[in-house]
C-alpha positions as CSV (number, residue, x, y, z in Angstrom):
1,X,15.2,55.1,46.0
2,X,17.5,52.6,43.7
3,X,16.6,48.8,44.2
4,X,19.6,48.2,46.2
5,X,18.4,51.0,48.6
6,X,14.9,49.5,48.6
7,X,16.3,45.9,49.5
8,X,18.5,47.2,52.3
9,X,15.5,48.6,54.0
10,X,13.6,45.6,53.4
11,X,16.6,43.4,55.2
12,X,17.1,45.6,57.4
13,X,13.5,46.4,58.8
14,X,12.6,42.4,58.3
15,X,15.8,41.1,60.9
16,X,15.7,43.8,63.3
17,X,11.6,43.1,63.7
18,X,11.9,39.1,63.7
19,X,14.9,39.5,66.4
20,X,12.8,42.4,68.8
21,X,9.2,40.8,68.4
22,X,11.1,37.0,69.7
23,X,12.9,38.7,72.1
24,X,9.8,40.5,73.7
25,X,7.1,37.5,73.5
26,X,6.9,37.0,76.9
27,X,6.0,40.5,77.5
28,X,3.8,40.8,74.9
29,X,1.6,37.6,75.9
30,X,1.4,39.2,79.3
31,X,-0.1,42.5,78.2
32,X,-2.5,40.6,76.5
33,X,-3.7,38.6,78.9
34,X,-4.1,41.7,81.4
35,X,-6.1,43.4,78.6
36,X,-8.4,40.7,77.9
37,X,-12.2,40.5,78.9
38,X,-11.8,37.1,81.3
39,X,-8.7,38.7,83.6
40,X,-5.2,37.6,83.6
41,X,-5.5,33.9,85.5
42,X,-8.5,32.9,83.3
43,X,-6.6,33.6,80.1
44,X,-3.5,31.6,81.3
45,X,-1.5,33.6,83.8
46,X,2.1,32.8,83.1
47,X,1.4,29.5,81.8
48,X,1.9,29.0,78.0
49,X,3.9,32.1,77.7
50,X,4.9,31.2,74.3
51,X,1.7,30.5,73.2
52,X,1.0,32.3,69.8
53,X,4.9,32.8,68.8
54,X,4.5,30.5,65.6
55,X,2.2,33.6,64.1
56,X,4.5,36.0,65.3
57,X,7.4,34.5,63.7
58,X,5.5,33.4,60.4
59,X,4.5,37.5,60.4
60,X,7.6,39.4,61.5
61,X,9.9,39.7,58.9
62,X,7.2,40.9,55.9
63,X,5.6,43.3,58.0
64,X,8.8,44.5,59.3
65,X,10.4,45.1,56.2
66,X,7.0,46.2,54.5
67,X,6.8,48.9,57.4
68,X,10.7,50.1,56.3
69,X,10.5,49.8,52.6
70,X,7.4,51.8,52.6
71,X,8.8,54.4,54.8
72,X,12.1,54.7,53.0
73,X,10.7,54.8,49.6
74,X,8.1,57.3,50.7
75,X,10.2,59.5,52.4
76,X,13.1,59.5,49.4
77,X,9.9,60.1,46.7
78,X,8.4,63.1,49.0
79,X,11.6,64.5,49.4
80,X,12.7,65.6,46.0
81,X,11.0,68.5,45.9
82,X,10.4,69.4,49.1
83,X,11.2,72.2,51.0
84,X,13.8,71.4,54.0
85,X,11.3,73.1,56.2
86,X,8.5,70.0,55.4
87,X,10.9,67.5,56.8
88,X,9.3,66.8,59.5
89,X,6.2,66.5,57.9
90,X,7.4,64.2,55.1
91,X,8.7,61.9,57.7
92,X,5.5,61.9,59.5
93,X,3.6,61.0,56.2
94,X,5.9,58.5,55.2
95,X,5.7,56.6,59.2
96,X,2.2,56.7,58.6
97,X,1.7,55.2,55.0
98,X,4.5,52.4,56.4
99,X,2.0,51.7,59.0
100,X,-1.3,51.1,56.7
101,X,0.7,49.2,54.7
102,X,2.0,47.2,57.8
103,X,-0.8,46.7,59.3
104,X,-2.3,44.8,56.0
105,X,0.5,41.8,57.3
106,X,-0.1,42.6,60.6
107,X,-3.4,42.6,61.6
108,X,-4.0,39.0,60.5
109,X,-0.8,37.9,62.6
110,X,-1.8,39.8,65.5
111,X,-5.7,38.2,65.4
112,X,-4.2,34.6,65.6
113,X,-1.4,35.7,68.4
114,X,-3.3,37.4,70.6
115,X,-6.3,34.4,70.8
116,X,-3.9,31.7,70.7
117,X,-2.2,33.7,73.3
118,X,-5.5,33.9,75.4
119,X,-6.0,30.2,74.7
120,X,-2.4,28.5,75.3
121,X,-4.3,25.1,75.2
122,X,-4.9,25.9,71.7
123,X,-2.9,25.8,69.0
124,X,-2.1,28.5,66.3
125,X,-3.0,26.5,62.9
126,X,-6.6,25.3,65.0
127,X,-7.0,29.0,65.9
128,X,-6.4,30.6,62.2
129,X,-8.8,27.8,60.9
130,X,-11.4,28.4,63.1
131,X,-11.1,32.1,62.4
132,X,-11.4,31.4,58.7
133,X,-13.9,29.2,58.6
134,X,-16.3,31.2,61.0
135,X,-15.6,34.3,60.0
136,X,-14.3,34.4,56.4
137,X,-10.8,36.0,55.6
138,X,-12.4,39.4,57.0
139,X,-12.0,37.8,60.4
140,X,-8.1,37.5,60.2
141,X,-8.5,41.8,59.8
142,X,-10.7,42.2,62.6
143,X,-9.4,45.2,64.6
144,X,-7.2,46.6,61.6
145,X,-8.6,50.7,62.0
146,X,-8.1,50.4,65.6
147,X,-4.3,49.3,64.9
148,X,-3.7,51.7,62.0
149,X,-5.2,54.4,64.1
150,X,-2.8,53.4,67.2
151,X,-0.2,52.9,64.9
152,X,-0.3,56.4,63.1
153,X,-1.0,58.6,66.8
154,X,3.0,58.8,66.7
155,X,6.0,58.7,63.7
156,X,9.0,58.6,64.3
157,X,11.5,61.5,63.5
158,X,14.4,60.8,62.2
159,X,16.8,63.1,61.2
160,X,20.2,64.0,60.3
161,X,22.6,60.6,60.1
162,X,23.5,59.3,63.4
163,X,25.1,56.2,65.3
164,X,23.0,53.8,66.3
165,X,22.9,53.9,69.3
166,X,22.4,57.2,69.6
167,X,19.0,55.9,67.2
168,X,18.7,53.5,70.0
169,X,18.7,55.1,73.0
170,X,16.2,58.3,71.0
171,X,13.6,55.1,69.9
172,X,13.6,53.6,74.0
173,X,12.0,57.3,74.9
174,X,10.3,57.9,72.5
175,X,8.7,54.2,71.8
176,X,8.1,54.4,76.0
177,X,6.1,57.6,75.9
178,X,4.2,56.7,72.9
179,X,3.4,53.3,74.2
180,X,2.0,54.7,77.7
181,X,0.0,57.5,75.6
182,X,-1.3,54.9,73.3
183,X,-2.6,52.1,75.8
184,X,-6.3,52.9,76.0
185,X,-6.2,52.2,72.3
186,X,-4.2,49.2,72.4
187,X,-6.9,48.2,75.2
188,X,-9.4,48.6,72.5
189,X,-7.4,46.5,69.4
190,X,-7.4,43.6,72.0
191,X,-10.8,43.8,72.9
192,X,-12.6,44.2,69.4
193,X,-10.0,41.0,68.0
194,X,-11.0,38.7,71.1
195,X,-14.8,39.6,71.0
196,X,-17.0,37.0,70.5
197,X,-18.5,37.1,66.6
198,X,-21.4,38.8,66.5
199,X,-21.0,40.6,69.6
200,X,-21.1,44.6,69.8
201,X,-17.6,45.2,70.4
202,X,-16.5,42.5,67.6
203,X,-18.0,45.2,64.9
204,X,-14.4,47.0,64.9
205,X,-15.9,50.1,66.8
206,X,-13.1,51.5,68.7
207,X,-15.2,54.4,70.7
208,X,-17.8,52.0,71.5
209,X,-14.9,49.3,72.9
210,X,-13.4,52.2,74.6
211,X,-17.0,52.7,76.3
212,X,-17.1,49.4,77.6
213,X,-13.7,48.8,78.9
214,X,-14.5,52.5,81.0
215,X,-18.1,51.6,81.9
216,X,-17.1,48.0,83.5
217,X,-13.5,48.5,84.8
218,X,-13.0,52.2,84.6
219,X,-9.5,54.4,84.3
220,X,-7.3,51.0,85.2
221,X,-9.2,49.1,82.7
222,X,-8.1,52.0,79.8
223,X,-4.2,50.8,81.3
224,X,-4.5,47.8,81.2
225,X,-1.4,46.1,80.3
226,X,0.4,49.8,80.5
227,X,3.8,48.5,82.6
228,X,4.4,45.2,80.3
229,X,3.7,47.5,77.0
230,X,6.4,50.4,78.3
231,X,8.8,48.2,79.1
232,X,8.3,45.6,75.8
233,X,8.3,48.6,73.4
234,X,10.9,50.8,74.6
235,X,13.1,48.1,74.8
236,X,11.7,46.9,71.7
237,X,12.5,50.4,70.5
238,X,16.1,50.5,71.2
239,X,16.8,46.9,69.7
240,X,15.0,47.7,66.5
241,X,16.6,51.2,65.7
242,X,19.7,50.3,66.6
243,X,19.8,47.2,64.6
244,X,18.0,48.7,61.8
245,X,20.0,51.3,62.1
246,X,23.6,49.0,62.1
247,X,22.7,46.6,59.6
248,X,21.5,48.9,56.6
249,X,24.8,50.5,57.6
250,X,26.7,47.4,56.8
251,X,25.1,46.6,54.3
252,X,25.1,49.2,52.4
């Protein structure tokens, strides 16, 4: 991939992301909410919904574009050599290295979000320096396996050149599925980056926050959240591929 290439994806990636993950907030600080430990009135209800966007929009755009610049550069260096018959593969491989490397802007974003979002009374510079100062720049990557490993249970495919919103319409499926699939482990991510410090689940254990979300609450608490997350990331997923998709189009 050329450096004009790498900046497309980069643009691309960063204003599709910042425009979907605005868009969405509300629906995102409602799945929270439903997920967390206290229930959905005690962690605000619909008050506040905008509570945490500051992190969101500080974080969108870098790990956005970090996500589509890895992917793209990836996928072009795996390609050269490679048999047509490993494209699906390559793709797959090049998804999932976007992700890790992601997730290293992510995480931290999502940490403050999701407790300032759980806390609308708070705001989100009081919440990142209470983080800090209690638990040490480690704390802002609290919950980072759990959101690789969610991240990385599906790729997306993307094949032959189509219109966008053919990419579109293809990413609201798929992103839908994949979101309802995924849920228990998203259930998980929210419960190990709102535990208390020093608690069990705040250790990062995904299995063992998995246990207690299906010991205390059972098979709904595992779905938590489910009907907010479908709808926030297939939409999500048909704004972001087709604008993705358009923009690195014109722009290139």
């Amino acid at each position: 991939m050329d450096r004009g290439d790498f900046l497309v994806s980069l643009t691309a990636g960063g204003l599709a992301g910042v425009c979907v993950d605005l868009i969405l907030f509300p629906l995102d600080t409602v799945k929270t909410r439903l997920q967390s430990p206290q229930g959905f009135k005690k962690a605000g209800g619909f008050r506040g919904i905008y509570a945490g966007v500051p992190s969101t929009a500080v974080g969108s755009f870098p790990n956005a574009a970090a996500f589509f610049a890895t992917y793209e550069f990836t996928k072009a260096t795996l390609r050269k050599d490679a048999s047509p018959y490993l494209s699906p593969l390559t793709h797959m491989l090049a998804a999932s290295l976007g992700e890790v490397v992601a997730c290293l802007i992510r995480v931290p974003s999502e940490v403050v979000k999701q407790r300032a979002q759980v806390s609308p009374s708070s705001s989100t510079l009081r919440i990142l320096t209470n983080t800090v100062c209690e638990e040490g720049i480690l704390g802002l990557y609290r919950g980072y396996k759990s959101t690789v490993l969610r991240e990385d249970l599906w790729s997306w495919k993307q094949g032959h050149v189509v219109d966008s919103w053919q990419s579109a319409v293809c990413g609201a499926f798929a992103g839908g599925f994949a979101a309802a699939v995924t849920t228990p482990l998203d259930v998980a991510k929210t419960r190990i980056m709102l535990a208390k410090t020093g608690s069990r689940t705040a250790s990062g254990n995904v299995l063992s926050a998995l246990h207690q979300v299906w010991r205390t609450q059972g098979i709904s608490g595992l779905f938590a959240g489910v009907v907010p997350r479908i709808s926030a990331i297939s939409l999500g997923g048909f704004i972001f591929l087709g604008m993705y998709d358009k923009i690195r189009r014109l722009l290139l």
